[in-house]
C-alpha positions as CSV (number, residue, x, y, z in Angstrom):
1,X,-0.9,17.0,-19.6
2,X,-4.3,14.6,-19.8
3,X,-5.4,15.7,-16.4
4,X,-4.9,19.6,-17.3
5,X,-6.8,19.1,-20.9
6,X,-9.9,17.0,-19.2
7,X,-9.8,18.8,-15.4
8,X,-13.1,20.3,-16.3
9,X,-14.6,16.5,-17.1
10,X,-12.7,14.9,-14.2
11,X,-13.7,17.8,-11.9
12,X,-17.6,17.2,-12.5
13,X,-16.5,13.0,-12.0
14,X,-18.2,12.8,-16.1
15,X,-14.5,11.4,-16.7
16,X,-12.1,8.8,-15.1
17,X,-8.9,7.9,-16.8
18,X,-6.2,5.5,-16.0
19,X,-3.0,6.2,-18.0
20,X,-4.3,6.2,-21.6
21,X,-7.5,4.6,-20.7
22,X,-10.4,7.0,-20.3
23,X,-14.0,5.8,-18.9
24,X,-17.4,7.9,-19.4
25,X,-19.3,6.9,-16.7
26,X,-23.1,7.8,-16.9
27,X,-26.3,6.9,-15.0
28,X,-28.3,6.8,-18.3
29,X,-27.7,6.5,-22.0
30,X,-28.5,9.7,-22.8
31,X,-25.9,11.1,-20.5
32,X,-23.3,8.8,-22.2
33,X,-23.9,10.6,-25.4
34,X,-23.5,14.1,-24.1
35,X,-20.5,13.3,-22.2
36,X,-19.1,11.6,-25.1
37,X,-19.9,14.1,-27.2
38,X,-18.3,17.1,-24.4
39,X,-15.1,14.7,-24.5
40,X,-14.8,14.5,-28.1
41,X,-15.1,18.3,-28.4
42,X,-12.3,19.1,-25.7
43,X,-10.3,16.0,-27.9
44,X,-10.7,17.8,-31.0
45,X,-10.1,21.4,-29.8
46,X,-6.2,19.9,-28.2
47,X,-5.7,18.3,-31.7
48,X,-5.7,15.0,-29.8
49,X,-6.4,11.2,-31.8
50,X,-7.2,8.0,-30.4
51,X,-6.8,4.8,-32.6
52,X,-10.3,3.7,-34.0
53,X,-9.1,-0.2,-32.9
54,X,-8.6,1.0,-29.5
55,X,-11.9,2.4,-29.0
56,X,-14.8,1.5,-27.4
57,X,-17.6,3.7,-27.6
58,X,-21.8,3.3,-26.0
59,X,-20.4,0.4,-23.7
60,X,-23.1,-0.3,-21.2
61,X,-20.5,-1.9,-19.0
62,X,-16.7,-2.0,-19.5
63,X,-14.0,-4.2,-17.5
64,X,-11.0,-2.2,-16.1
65,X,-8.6,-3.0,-13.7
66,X,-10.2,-5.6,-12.1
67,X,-13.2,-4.1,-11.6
68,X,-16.6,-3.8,-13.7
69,X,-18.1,-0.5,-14.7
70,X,-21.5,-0.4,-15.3
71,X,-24.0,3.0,-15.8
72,X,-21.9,5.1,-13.1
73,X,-21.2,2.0,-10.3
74,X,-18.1,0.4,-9.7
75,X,-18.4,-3.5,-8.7
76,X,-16.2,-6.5,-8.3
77,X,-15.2,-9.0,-11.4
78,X,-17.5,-11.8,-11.1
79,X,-14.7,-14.1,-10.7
80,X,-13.1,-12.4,-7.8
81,X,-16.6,-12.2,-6.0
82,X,-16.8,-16.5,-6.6
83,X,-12.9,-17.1,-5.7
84,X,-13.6,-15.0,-2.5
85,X,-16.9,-17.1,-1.8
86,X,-15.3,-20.4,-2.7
87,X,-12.0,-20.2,-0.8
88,X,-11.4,-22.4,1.7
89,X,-11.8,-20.9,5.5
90,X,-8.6,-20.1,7.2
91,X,-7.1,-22.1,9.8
92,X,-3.4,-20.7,9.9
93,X,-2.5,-16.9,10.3
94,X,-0.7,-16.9,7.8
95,X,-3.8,-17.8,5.7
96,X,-6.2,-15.0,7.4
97,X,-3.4,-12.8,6.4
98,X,-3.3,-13.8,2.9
99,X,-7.4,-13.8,2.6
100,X,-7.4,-10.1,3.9
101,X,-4.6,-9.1,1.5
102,X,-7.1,-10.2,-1.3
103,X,-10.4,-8.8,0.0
104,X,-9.3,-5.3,1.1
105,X,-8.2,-4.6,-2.4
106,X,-12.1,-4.5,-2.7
């Protein structure tokens, strides 16, 4: 039912939601109003409320999933970037497995 209401936003890529977690992801702050505002509107139309508590709105980066999203780009958590660099080199197969399992998520 969210991906019918939105398609128009996530179509264009000026939306990205996660279950009940939406993310307006613009270049420039300017474009984070107008999306925001574009969102609200379609909201309002569909009779749709979000908790006030549960909001975060003119975020210039937010945390999600594991990953950091900042003015439109998707990057790695800081502290998955320092375990990767800080673990200790594989020896075992076992180990080189377990290392790739965590780095390919990225």
């Amino acid at each position: 039912m969210i991906n019918s209401i939105f398609r128009e936003l996530l179509h264009e890529e000026v939306l990205a939601n996660y279950m009940d977690d939406f993310i307006i992801p613009p270049k420039t702050r300017k474009k984070l109003e107008e999306r925001t505002i574009w969102f609200l509107k379609i909201a309002e139309k569909h009779n749709l409320c979000f908790k006030q508590s549960k909001c975060d709105f003119n975020m210039e980066e937010i945390s999600i999933l594991e990953v950091v999203v900042e003015w439109g780009e998707v990057q790695m958590e800081n502290y998955k970037i320092k375990a990767i660099k800080e673990r200790k080199t594989p020896t075992k197969i076992k180990e080189v497995e377990n290392f790739l399992e965590f780095a390919n998520f990225y």
